[in-house]
C-alpha positions, -999 to 999 in steps of 0.1 A, spaced: -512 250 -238 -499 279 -259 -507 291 -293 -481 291 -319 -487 311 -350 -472 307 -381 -472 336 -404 -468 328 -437 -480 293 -431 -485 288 -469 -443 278 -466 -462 242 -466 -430 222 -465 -411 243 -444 -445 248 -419 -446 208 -419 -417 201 -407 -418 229 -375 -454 215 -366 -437 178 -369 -413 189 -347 -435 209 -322 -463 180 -320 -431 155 -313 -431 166 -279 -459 153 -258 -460 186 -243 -468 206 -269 -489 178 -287 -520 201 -271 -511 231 -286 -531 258 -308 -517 263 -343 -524 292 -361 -516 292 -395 -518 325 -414 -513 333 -449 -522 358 -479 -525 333 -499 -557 309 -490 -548 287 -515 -520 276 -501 -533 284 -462 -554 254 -472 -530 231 -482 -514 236 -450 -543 235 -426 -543 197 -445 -508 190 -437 -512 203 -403 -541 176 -397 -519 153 -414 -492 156 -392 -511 151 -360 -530 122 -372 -494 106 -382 -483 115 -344 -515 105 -332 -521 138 -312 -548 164 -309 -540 201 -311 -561 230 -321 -556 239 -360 -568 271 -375 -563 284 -404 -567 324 -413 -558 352 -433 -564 375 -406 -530 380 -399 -548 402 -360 -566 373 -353 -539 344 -360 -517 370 -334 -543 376 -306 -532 360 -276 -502 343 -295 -475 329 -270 -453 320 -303 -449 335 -335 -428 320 -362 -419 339 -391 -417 322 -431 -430 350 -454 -414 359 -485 -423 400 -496 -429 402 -532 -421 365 -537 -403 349 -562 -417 374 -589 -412 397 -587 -393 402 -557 -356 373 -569 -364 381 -600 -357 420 -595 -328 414 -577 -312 393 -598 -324 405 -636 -312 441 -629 -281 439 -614 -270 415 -638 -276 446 -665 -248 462 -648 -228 428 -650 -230 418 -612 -237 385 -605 -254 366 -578 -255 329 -566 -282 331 -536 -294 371 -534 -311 370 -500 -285 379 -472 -261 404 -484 -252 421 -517 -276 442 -535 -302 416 -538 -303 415 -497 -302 451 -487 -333 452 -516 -345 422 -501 -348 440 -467 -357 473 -478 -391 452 -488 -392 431 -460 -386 453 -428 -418 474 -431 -439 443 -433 -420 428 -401 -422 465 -381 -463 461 -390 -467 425 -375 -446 436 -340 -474 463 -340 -500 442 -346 -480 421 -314 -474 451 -293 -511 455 -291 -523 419 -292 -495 397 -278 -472 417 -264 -454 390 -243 -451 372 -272 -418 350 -282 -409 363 -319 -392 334 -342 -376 348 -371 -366 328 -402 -368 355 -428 -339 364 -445 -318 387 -445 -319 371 -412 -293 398 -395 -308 429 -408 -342 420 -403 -338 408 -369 -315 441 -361 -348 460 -373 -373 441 -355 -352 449 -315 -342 482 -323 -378 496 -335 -400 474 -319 -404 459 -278 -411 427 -292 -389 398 -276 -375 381 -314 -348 358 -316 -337 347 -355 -326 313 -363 -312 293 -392 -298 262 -402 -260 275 -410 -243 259 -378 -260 227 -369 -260 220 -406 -228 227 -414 -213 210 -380 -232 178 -397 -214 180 -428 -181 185 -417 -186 155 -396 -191 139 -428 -161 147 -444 -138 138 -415 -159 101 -410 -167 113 -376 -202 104 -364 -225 140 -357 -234 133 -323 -198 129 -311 -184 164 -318 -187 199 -293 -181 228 -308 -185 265 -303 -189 287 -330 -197 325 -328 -204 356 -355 -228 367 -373 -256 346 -392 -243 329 -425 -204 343 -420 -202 324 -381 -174 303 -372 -161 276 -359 -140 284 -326 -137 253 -315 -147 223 -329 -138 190 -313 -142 153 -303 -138 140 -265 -115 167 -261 -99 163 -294 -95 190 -321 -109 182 -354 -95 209 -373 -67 192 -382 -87 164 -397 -103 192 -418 -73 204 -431 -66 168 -443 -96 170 -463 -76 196 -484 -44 182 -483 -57 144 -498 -78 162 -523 -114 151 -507 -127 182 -507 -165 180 -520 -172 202 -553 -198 219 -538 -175 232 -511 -141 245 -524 -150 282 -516 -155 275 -478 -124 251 -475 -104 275 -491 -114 302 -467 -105 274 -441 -69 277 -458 -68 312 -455 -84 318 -425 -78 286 -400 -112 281 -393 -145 266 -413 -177 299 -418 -210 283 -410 -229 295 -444 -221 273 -478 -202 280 -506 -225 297 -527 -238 319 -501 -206 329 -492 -190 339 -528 -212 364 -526 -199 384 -493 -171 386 -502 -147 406 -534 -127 375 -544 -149 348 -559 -174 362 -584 -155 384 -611 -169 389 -642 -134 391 -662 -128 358 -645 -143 331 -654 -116 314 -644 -122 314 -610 -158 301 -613 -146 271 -628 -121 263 -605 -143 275 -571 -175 255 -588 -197 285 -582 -230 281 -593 -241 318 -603 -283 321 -603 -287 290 -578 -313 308 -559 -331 310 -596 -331 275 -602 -339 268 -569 -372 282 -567 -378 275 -607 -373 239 -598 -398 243 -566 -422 259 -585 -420 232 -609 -427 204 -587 -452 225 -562 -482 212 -582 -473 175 -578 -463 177 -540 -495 200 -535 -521 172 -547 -497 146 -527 -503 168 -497 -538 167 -501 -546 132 -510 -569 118 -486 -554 83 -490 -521 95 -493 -498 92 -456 -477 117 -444 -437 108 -430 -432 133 -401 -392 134 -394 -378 155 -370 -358 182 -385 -326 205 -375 -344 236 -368 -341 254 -332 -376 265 -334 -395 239 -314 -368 230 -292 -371 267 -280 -406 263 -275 -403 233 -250 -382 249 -231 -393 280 -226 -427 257 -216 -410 231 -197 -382 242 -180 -359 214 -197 -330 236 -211 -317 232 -246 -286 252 -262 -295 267 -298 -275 295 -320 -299 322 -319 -294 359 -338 -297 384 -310 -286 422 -303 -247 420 -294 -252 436 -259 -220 425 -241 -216 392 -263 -191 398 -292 -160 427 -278 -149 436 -313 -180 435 -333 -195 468 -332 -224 469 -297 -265 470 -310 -255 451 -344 -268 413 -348 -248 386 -336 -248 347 -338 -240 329 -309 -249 300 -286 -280 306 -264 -293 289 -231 -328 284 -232 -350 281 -201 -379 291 -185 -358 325 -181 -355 328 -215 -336 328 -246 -303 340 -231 -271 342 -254 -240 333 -245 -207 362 -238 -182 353 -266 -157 379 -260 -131 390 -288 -129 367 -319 -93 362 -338 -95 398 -351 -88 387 -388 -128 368 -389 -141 402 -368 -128 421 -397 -138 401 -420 -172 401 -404 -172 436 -404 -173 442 -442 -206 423 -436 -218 447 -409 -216 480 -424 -238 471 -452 -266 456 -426 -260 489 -407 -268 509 -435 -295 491 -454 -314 489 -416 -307 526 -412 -323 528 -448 -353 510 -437 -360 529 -405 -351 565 -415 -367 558 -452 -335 581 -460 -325 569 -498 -290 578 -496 -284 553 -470 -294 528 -499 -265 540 -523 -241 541 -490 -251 504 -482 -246 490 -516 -214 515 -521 -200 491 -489 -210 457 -504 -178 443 -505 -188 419 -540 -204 451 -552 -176 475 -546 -153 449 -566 -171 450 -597 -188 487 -601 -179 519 -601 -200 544 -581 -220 559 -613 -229 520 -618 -238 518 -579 -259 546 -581 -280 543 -616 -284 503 -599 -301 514 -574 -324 535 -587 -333 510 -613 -338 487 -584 -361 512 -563 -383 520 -599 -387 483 -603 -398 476 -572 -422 499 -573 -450 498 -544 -431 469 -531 -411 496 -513 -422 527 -491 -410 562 -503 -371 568 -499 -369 605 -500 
C-alpha cells in the first residue's frame, strides 16, 4: 500500500476532503497517511479528521501525524502539497496593504500580479528544500502540487529539482460544471478540451454528443442571463470566442482592462470585488474556531463527499492501472507550439501505470497564445528571480505585469518593490 504525505496537513478542510477521496477507493483504503504540519495545533485537528474520515468509510489506513517534515517524506510514494508561506499575516496582508499605497488594487493576489510574483518569491525556496528533502529520501516520489502560484511554482520545482511534480487545480472541471449550469445542460453529458496555462486555460472545444455548446454560451449574453459574479469572463468570451477556465475575480487581475483606479465605473458595471482574497480568509478565520471544535467533537459525525480534485484519481491509477484523464500543470515539452518550450502549461493528461503523461495540443488561436503570453513573461521572470536570487529580475517581472504596467509608472514599480522586499523581511532570502 503506498504512503501519501500531506505537507501542510493543517489545511484541515482542504486535507479532508483529499483523504475522503483517497479512502473512497477500496484500493487505497489501506494506505499510510502522513500528515505534516508546523503547526501542531492544527496537525492535531487533522490527525482527528483523518480518523474521522475512515471510521465514516469504514476503512483502516495508517495515520500519522508529524512535524518532521524528513520523516512524514521518508519512503513517501505521494506527496501532496497545501502550505501557505508566511500565511495570511503577514504574507496577503503584505501583498495587498502595500501595493494598495501605490493605488494598485487586487481582488485574489496569489497567481499573478505583484502579490503572486511576491507570493512566489516566498514560496519557491520552501518547495526547492522539500524536493531535497525528496531527492534524498523519496526520490521516486509522485510530487502533487496545489500551492499557488501554481505555474511558477511548479516551473521552479522541474527546472531545479529531479523530482517527478505535476500541479493541479480546480479551474477546468469547475468551471466546465458551471457553464453547464448556465446553459441547463446536465455536467456529465459535455466533452471538452481545453488547453493553456493554469487559471487563463481555455475552452477549445466544448460540446455535447457531438454538439457545440458555445453557441448556447453566447445566448447566455445575448438574453441577459449572465450571472453577476461572472460578467468579466463572459465578456472575454465576447471578445475572445472562447470561455478562460479561472473566474472572474482572478482573472481582472491578469489583465490591463478591468481594475483602474480612475474608473470606478468599470468596477461597477464588471461587479469586481476588489480585496476578495481579504475577506475570504477574514471570514475563514472567523469561523475556524467553530468548525475546529465541530471537527473534534467526539459525538459529532463527519459527511465525507467526494470532491473535484485530480489528486486521488491520479493516485489510483498510477496504483491500479485503471486510467483516468486529469488537467495537470506540466513543463511544455512538445505540448503547446506557440507558447514559449520549458514554461508551464495546462493541459489534459493520461494517467496510467506509465505515468502522468500530458497530452500534445499543438498551436492555440494565436490571439489566447498571446494573450497567455503577457502571463508568461512575468512567471518567467519572477522564477528566474527565485532561482538566480538576482533582484532586478523582481522589478523586470512586476515592470511586465500587464495590471501593474496599466496603473504605475516605473519609479512607482520600483519604490513597490522594495517596500515589498523590506516588508517581507526574513520571509525572503537575499536578492542581491
Amino acid at each position: 500500500m503506498p504512503k501519501i504525505t500531506f505537507i501542510g496537513a493543517g489545511s484541515t478542510v482542504f486535507a479532508k476532503n483529499l483523504m475522503g477521496d483517497i479512502l473512497s477507493y477500496p484500493e487505497l483504503a489501506d494506505s499510510t497517511l502522513s500528515l505534516f504540519d508546523i503547526d501542531e495545533e492544527r496537525l492535531n485537528t487533522s490527525g482527528i479528521v483523518a480518523h474521522k474520515v475512515a471510521e465514516t468509510l469504514g476503512v483502516r489506513p495508517t495515520i500519522e501525524c508529524t512535524t518532521d517534515r524528513r520523516a512524514a517524506l521518508d519512503g513517501a510514494d505521494y506527496a501532496i502539497c497545501m502550505i501557505q508561506v508566511a500565511g495570511y499575516k503577514p504574507g496577503t496582508v503584505l501583498d495587498f496593504e502595500i501595493p494598495k499605497k501605490y493605488g494598485l488594487e487586487a481582488t485574489i493576489a496569489d497567481t499573478l500580479g505583484i502579490g503572486g510574483i511576491m507570493r512566489a518569491l516566498r514560496t519557491i525556496p520552501v518547495l526547492l528544500e522539500m524536493c531535497q528533502d525528496m531527492a534524498e529520501l523519496c526520490p521516486d516520489v509522485t510530487f502533487l502540487n496545489y500551492v499557488n502560484p501554481m505555474a511558477m511554482n511548479t516551473w521552479a520545482i522541474y527546472r531545479a529539482t529531479p523530482i517527478k511534480v505535476v500541479g493541479l487545480c480546480h479551474s477546468v472541471q469547475g468551471t466546465a460544471m458551471e457553464l453547464a449550469h448556465d446553459i441547463g445542460v446536465p455536467a456529465d453529458e459535455i466533452n471538452y478540451l481545453c488547453a493553456g496555462i493554469n487559471h487563463m486555460a481555455f475552452y477549445l472545444t466544448f460540446e455535447r454528443d457531438g454538439v457545440d455548446l458555445y453557441p448556447e454560451l453566447r445566448r447566455v449574453v445575448a438574453e441577459g442571463r449572465v450571472p453577476d459574479w461572472n460578467r468579466v469572463r463572459y465578456e472575454m468570451l465576447t471578445r475572445l470566442g472562447y470561455f478562460v477556465t479561472e473566474s472572474s475575480e482572478h482573472f481582472s487581475e491578469y489583465v490591463p482592462w478591468f481594475i483602474k483606479r480612475d474608473r470606478p465605473d468599470l468596477i461597477e458595471q464588471y461587479n469586481i470585488p476588489l480585496d476578495e482574497y481579504i475577506r475570504r480568509c477574514e471570514a475563514q478565520i472567523a469561523a475556524w474556531d467553530h468548525m475546529r471544535a465541530e471537527f473534534e467533537d467526539p459525538d459529532s459525525s463527519l459527511k465525507v463527499e467526494r470532491s473535484v480534485e485530480y489528486g486521488s484519481q491520479i493516485i489510483h491509477s498510477l496504483e491500479t492501472d485503471q486510467p483516468a484523464v486529469i488537467y495537470g500543470n506540466v513543463e511544455n515539452a512538445g505540448l503547446i507550439d506557440n507558447l514559449p518550450q520549458g514554461c508551464c502549461v495546462e493541459v489534459p493528461c493520461l494517467v496510467d501505470k506509465n505515468g502522468i503523461q500530458p497530452t500534445r495540443i499543438g498551436a492555440l488561436p494565436p490571439h489566447l497564445a498571446a494573450l497567455m503570453q503577457t502571463n508568461v513573461n512575468v512567471q518567467q521572470l519572477a522564477v528566474e528571480a527565485a532561482l538566480t536570487g538576482k533582484r532586478e529580475h523582481i522589478y523586470h517581472a512586476a515592470m511586465l505585469d500587464p495590471h501593474t504596467a496599466a496603473e504605475l509608472d516605473l519609479e512607482q514599480i520600483w519604490a513597490m518593490v522594495d517596500d515589498l522586499i523590506a516588508a517581507h523581511g526574513d520571509w525572503l532570502p537575499d536578492y542581491q
